[in-house]
N, C-alpha and C positions, 0 to 999 in steps of 0.2 A: 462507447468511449474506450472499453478494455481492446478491443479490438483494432482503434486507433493509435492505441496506444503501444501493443507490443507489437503492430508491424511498422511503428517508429523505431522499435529497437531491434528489429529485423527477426522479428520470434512469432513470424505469421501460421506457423504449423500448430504453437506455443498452447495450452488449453490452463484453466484455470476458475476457481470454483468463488462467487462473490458472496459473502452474507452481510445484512444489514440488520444490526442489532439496537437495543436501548442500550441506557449507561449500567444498570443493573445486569445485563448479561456480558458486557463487556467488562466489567470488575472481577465479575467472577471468574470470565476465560484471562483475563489479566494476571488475578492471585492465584490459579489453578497452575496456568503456564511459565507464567515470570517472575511467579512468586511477588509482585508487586500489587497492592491492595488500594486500586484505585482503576476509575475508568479512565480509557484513554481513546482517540481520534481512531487509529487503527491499527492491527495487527495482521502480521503475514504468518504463515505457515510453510515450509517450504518442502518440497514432495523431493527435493532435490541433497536431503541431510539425510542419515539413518544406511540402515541396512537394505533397505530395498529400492532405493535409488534409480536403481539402474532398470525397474519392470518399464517405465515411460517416460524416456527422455524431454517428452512432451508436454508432460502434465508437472508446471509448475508449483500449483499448491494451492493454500487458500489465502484469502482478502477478506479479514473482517471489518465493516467498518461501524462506526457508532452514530445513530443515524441524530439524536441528539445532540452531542458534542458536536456533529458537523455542520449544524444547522447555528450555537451559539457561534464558533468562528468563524463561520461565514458572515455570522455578523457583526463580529466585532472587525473584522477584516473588510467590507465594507462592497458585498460582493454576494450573489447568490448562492445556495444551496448545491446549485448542480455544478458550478463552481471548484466549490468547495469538496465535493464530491471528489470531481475530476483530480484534483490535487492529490486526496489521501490514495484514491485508486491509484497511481501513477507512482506515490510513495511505497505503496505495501509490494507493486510488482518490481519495484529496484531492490527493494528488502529480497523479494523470491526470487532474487538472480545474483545476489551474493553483495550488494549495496548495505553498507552497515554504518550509518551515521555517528552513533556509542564506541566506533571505533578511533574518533581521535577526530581533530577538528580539519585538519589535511582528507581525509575520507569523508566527511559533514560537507566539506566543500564540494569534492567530484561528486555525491551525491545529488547534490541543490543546484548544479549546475547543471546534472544530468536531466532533474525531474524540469527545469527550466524549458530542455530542448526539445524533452518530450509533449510537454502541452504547448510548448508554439507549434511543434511540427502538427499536432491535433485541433490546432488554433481556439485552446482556453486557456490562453496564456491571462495569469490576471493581477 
């Protein structure tokens, strides 16, 4: 799916690292990183911010996702797990390419329209 998914967005060179965590280890990279003290669906890490940036233009970053949390909105959303998957993956890599939802609801849009294009062109559109 990652793989369908960044040569949706033309980033087929593009490399990037996935982890599937519980909700106890996603709280803790949550309040460590975001200082927010609570689990959450996913987080991106972006290899593309800081001072060394520039060693691999290639290497996007990380995708953590919460393999719990993704499992209750998949069901309350009414829709499988791998689903539900595909959705947060496709989120965390718009997050690793400069996509920031928290930036205002004009950016929450091109966002959700972006993650839209990219799971039909993947066809898990759901």
């Amino acid at each position: 799916m990652a793989r369908k998914a960044l040569k949706a967005l033309g980033l087929t060179d593009a490399e990037l690292s996935i982890l599937l965590v519980n909700d106890i280890q996603m709280q803790e990279m949550n309040r460590l990183y975001r200082n927010k003290d609570k689990a959450t669906d996913v987080l991106a890490f972006s290899m593309r911010d800081g001072e060394h940036s520039d060693i691999n233009p290639n290497l996007l970053g990380d995708i953590v996702i919460s393999l719990p949390t993704a499992r209750r909105q998949a069901k309350e959303k009414g829709h499988g797990i791998y689903d539900e998957i595909a959705v947060l993956l496709v989120h965390g890599i718009l997050h690793l390419i400069g996509y920031d939802h928290e930036k205002g609801k004009k950016e929450e849009e091109r966002m959700r329209r972006k993650e839209r294009k990219v799971l039909v062109s993947c066809e898990r559109m759901i």
